[in-house]
PADRENBA-60137 format. One line per field, with one value per residue (C-alpha): residue in one letter; y, z, x. Coordinates in steps of 0.5 Angstrom, whole numbers, padded with zeros to 4 digits. Layout:
BEGIN
r	(A,...) $
north	(Y,...) $
up	(Z,...) $
east	(X,...) $
//
This chain:
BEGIN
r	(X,X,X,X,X,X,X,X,X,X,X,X,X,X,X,X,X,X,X,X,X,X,X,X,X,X,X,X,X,X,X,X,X,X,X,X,X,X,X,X,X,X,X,X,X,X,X,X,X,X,X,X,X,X,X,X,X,X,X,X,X,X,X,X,X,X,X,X,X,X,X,X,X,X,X,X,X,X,X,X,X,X,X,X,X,X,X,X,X,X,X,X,X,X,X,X,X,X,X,X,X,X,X,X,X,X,X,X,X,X,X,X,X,X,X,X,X,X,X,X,X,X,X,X,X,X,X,X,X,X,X,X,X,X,X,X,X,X,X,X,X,X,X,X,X,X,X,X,X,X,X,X,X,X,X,X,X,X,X,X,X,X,X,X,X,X,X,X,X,X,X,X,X,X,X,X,X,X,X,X,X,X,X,X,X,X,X,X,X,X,X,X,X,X,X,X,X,X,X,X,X,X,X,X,X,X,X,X,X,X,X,X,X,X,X,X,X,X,X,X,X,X,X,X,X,X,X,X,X,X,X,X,X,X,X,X,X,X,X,X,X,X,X,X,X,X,X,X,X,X,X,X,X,X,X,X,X,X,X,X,X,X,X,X,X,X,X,X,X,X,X,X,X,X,X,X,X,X,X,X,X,X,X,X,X,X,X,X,X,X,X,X,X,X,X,X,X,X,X,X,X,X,X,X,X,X,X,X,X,X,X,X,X,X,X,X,X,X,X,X,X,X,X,X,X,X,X,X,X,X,X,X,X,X,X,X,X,X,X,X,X,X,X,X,X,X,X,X,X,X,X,X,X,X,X,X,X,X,X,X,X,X,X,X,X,X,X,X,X,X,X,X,X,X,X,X,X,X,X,X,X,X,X,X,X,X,X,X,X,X,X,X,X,X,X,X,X,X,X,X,X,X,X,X,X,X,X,X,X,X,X,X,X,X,X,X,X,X,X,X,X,X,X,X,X,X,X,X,X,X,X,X,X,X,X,X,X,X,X,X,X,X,X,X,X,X,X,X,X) $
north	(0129,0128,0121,0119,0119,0121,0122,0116,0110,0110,0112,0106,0106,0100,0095,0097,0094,0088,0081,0078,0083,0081,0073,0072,0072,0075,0080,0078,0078,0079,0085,0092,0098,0100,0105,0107,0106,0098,0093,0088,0084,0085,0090,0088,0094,0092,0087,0084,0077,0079,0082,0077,0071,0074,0075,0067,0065,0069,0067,0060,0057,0061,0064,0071,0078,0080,0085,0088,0095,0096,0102,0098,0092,0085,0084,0091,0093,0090,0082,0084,0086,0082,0077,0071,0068,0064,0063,0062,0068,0076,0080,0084,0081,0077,0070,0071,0078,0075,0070,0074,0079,0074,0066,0060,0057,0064,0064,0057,0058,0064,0060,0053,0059,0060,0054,0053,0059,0056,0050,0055,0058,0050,0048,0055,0053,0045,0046,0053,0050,0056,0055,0060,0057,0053,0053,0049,0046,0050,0057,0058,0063,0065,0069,0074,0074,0069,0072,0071,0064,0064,0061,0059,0052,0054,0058,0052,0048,0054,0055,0047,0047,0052,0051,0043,0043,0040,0046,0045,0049,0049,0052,0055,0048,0045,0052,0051,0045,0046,0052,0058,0061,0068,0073,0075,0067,0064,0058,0059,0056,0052,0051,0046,0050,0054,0056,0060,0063,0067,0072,0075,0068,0067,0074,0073,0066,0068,0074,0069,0065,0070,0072,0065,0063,0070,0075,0082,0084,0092,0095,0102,0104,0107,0109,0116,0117,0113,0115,0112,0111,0108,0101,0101,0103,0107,0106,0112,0111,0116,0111,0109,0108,0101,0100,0095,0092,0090,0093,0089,0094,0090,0096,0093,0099,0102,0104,0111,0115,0119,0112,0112,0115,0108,0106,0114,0113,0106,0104,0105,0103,0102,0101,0094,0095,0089,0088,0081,0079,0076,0069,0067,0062,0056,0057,0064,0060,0055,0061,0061,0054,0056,0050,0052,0052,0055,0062,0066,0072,0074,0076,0084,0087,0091,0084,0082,0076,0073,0067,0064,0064,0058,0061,0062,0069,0073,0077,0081,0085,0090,0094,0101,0106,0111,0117,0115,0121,0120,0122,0118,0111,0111,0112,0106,0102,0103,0102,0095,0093,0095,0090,0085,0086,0085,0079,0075,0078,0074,0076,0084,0083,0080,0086,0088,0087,0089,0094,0096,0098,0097,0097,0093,0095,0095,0095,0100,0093,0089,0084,0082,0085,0081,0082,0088,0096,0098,0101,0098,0092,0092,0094,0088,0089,0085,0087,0089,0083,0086,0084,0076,0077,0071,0066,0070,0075,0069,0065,0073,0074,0066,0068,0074,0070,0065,0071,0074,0068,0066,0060,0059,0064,0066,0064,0057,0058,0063,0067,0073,0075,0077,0078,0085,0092,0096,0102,0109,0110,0116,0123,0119,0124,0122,0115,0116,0119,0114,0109,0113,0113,0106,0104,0109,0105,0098,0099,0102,0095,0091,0095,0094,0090) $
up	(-0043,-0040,-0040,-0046,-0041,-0035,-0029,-0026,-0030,-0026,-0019,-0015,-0009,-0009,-0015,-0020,-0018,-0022,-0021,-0021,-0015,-0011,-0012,-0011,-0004,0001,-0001,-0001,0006,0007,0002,0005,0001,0001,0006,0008,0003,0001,-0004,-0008,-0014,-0019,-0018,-0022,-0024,-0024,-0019,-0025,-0029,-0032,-0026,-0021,-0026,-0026,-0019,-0018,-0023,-0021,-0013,-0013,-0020,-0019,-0012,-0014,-0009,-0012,-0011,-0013,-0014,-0015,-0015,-0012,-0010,-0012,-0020,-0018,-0027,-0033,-0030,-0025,-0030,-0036,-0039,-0037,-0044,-0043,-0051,-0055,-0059,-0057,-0063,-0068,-0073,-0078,-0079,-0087,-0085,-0079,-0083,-0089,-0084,-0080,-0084,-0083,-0078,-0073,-0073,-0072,-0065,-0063,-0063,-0060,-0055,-0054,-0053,-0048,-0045,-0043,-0041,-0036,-0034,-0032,-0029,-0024,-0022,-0020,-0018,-0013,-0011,-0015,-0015,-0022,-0024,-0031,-0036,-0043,-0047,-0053,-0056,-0060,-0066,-0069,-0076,-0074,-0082,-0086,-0090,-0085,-0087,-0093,-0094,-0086,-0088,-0092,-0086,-0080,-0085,-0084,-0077,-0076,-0080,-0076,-0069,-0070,-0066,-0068,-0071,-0072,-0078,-0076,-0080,-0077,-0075,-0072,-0068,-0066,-0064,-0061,-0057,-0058,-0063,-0066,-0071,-0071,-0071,-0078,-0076,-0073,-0071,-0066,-0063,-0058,-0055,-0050,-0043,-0040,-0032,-0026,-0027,-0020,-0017,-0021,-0020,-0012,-0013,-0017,-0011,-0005,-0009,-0010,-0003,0000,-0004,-0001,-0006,-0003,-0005,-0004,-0007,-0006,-0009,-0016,-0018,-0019,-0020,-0024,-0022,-0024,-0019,-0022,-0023,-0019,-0022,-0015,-0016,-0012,-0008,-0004,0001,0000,-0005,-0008,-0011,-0015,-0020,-0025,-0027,-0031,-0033,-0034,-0032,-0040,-0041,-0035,-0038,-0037,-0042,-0036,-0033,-0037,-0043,-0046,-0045,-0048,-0054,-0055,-0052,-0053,-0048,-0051,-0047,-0046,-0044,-0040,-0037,-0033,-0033,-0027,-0027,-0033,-0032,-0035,-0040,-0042,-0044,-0047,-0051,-0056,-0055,-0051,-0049,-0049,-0042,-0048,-0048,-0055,-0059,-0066,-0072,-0073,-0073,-0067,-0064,-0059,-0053,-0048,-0045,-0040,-0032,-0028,-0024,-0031,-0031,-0039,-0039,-0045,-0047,-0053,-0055,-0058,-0053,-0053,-0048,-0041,-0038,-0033,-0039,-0044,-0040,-0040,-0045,-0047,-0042,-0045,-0053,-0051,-0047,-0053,-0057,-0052,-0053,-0060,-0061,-0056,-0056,-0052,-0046,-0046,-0039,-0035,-0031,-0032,-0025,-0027,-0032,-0032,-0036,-0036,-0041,-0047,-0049,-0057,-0060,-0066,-0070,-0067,-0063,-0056,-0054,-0049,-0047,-0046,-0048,-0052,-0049,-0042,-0042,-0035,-0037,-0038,-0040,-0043,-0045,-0051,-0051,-0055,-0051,-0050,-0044,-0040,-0042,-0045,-0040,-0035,-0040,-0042,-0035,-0034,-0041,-0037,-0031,-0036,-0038,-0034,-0030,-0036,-0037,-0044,-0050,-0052,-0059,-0058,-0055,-0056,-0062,-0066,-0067,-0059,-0059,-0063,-0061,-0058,-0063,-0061,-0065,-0070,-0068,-0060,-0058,-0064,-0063,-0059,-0065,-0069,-0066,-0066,-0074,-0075,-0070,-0074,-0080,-0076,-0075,-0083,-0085,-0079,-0082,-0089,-0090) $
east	(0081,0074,0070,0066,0059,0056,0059,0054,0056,0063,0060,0063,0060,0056,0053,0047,0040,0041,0038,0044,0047,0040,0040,0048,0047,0052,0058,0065,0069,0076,0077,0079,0081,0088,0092,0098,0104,0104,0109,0108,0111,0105,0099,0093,0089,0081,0077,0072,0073,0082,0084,0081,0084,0090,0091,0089,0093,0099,0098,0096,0100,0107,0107,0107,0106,0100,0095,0088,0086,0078,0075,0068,0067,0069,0065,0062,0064,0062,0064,0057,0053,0054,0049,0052,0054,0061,0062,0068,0069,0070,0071,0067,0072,0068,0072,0073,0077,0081,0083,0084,0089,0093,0092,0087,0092,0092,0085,0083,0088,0084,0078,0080,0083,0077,0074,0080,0076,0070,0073,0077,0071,0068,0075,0074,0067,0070,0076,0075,0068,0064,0056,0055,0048,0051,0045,0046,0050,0050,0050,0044,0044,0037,0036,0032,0029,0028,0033,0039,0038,0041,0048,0047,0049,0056,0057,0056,0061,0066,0065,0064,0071,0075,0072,0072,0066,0059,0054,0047,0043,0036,0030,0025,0021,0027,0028,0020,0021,0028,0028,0022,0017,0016,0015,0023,0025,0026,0032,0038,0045,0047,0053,0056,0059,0059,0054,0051,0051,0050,0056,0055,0056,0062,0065,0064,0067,0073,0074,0074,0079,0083,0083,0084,0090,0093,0092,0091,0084,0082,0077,0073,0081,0081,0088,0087,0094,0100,0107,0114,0119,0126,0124,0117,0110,0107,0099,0095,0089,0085,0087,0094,0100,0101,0109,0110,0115,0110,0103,0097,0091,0085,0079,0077,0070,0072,0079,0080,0084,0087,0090,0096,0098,0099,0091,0089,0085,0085,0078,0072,0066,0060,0053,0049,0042,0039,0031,0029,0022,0018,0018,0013,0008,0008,0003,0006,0012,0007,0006,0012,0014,0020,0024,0032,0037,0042,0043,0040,0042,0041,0043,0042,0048,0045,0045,0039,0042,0036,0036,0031,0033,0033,0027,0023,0025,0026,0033,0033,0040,0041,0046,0044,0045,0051,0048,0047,0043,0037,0033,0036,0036,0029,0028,0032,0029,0022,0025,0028,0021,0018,0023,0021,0014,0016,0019,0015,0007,0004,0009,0006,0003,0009,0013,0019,0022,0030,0034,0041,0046,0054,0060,0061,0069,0072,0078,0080,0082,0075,0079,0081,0088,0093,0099,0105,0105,0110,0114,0114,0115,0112,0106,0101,0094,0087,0082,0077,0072,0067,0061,0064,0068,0065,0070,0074,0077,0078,0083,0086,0087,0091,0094,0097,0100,0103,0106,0109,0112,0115,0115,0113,0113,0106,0107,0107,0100,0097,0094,0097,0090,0090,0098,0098,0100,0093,0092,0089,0083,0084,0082,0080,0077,0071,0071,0064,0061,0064,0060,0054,0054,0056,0049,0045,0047,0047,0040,0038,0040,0037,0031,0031,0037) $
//
């Protein structure tokens, strides 16, 4: 099967031209690509926010012989491109329909999970000596209409209730007050919960981690083929072959459907869009009352996330986008400096310095997924953070390595909601149309909803 976009999203050779690959100052030493026939206990398949915290974990807690194949350099996908959110959630599953599935008791694991998660995140960046740029003490939700504030409260009890953390509601006086103004802020939620960071410093971070704790880092090493050999998995590069007794797979949106037959079908890639502004004056922040460190985003179903960056930098990101062309990428970056100049006016005259783009990464059932195939035990994964991935993707990656040593069953610990069977999409081959269809009707009811 043929990949779902452009042939340049998974060109490897070196990172985007981001703002977080010019300002995390100096590429990580120590990584080689693979060559020759090599061996090792447990192969770890994707160098970004899993891979590298399951190699950690895995060498620095229980000893084991583990190495990294990544097809670019350290944090070169998603775990390098990202927004910088570290939040407790990664599902596109609403609260109602995860407890009406797997029970009040599952879904309040899977969030204090999450908290666990951001509370990984800070204890990496401590413990391993990793300067990432925290910023705020909260996540911030705002009504992008004045209709998306009923109910707010009832919903703030809920998410108080199930998260067991402090929620705000905030109308738009208190968010005039609080955090910004415009004409699409009408109040908004505010969760103590949560940070935002620079994710190319913490992906660097993790990968020299990783590699002086004696994991063997190699990227410019895509797996082009996958054998099975008696009791060892073989992993072939361009440069070498890597056997090993056990395989995790954590390429998340990178997931190819030609990997592994137990991975075809299964994810869907979907395309973040991200701008950064030149510093803004201090008059220009003036201008919209702009007074939050915390990261923002909004509630269209097409959700907008932005946040104000140490050096007074704007940073936008959206998700709409299902074409990667030439001609199609800019015509999103031009539609998402437009939204900018929509929701802040009186920022028209700052220039946009930055866009990229990268993968958010869905699961057919909207939640994130750890743990073995079905029919190769063998075979770990984790993956599908639907755009939350920050935090999550690093307790997913420490979940894993407690996983395979062995020590604890996951049931004690670790949510249903995250512990189910991956499932292909149905008639895979659509599943990009799928979501074309469902961001045109997204983007109806943003409109008129």
């Amino acid at each position: 099967m043929t990949d779902l976009y452009h042939p340049s999203i998974y060109d490897a050779d070196g990172h985007v031209d981001s703002f977080w690959a010019a300002t995390a100052g100096p590429e990580v030493d120590g990584w080689s690509p693979l060559s020759g026939d090599q061996r090792c206990d447990v192969a770890v398949i994707g160098g970004g926010y899993t891979g590298m915290s399951a190699a950690l974990h895995l060498a620095r807690d229980y000893g084991v012989d583990v190495r990294i194949l990544e097809a670019g350099p350290p944090g070169w996908g998603a775990s390098g491109r990202n927004g910088g959110f570290v939040g407790p959630s990664s599902s596109k599953l609403g609260m109602s329909a995860m407890i009406a599935r797997f029970g009040e008791d599952e879904t309040r694991r899977y969030y204090r999970n999450g908290l666990a998660a951001i509370d990984l995140v800070r204890e990496l960046g401590e413990t391993e000596a990793i300067d990432y740029e925290p910023c705020g003490d909260g996540e911030l939700g705002v009504a992008h209409k004045a209709s998306q504030m009923n109910g707010m409260a009832d919903w703030a009890a809920t998410w108080r209730d199930i998260l067991g953390v402090d929620v705000e509601v905030w109308s738009r006086e208190a968010l005039a007050e609080r955090g910004y103004t415009g004409p699409h802020a009408h109040g908004g939620l505010f969760t103590h919960a949560g940070f935002a960071l620079h994710p190319m410093k913490y992906a660097r971070g993790l990968a020299r981690a990783c590699i002086r704790h004696g994991v063997g880092f190699h990227g410019g090493s895509e797996v082009t083929s996958w054998q099975r050999e008696g009791g060892e998995h073989r992993l072939i590069t361009k440069g070498g072959s890597l056997r090993a007794r056990q395989v995790v797979v954590a390429t998340n949106g990178f997931t190819r459907d030609r990997l592994h037959p137990g991975f075809a079908g299964t994810m869907l890639p979907a395309l973040s869009n991200i701008i950064v502004t030149r510093p803004l004056r201090t008059d220009e922040l003036e201008a919209h009352g702009w007074r939050t460190p915390c990261p923002v985003w909004d509630t269209r179903n097409l959700l907008f996330y932005f946040r104000l960056l140490p050096d007074n930098r704007f940073l936008l990101g959206a998700r709409a986008a299902t074409r990667n062309t030439p001609a199609s990428t800019e015509r999103y970056r031009r539609w998402l400096i437009r939204q900018l100049h929509t929701m802040w006016p009186a920022w028209r005259d700052a220039e946009i310095d930055y866009f990229w783009r990268g993968f958010v990464c869905l699961a057919a059932d909207r939640v994130p997924h750890i743990g073995q195939l079905g029919d190769d035990p063998t075979v770990w994964h984790g993956m599908a953070y639907h755009g939350g991935g920050v935090a999550w993707a690093t307790y997913s990656g420490q979940a894993l390595a407690r996983m395979i040593a062995g020590n604890e069953p996951a049931e004690r610990w670790l949510s249903a909601v995250v512990r189910q069977p991956l499932a292909k999409f149905p008639m895979a081959a659509l599943r990009l149309w799928y979501l074309r269809g469902a961001y045109v009707l997204y983007g109806l009811k943003d409109r008129y909803g």
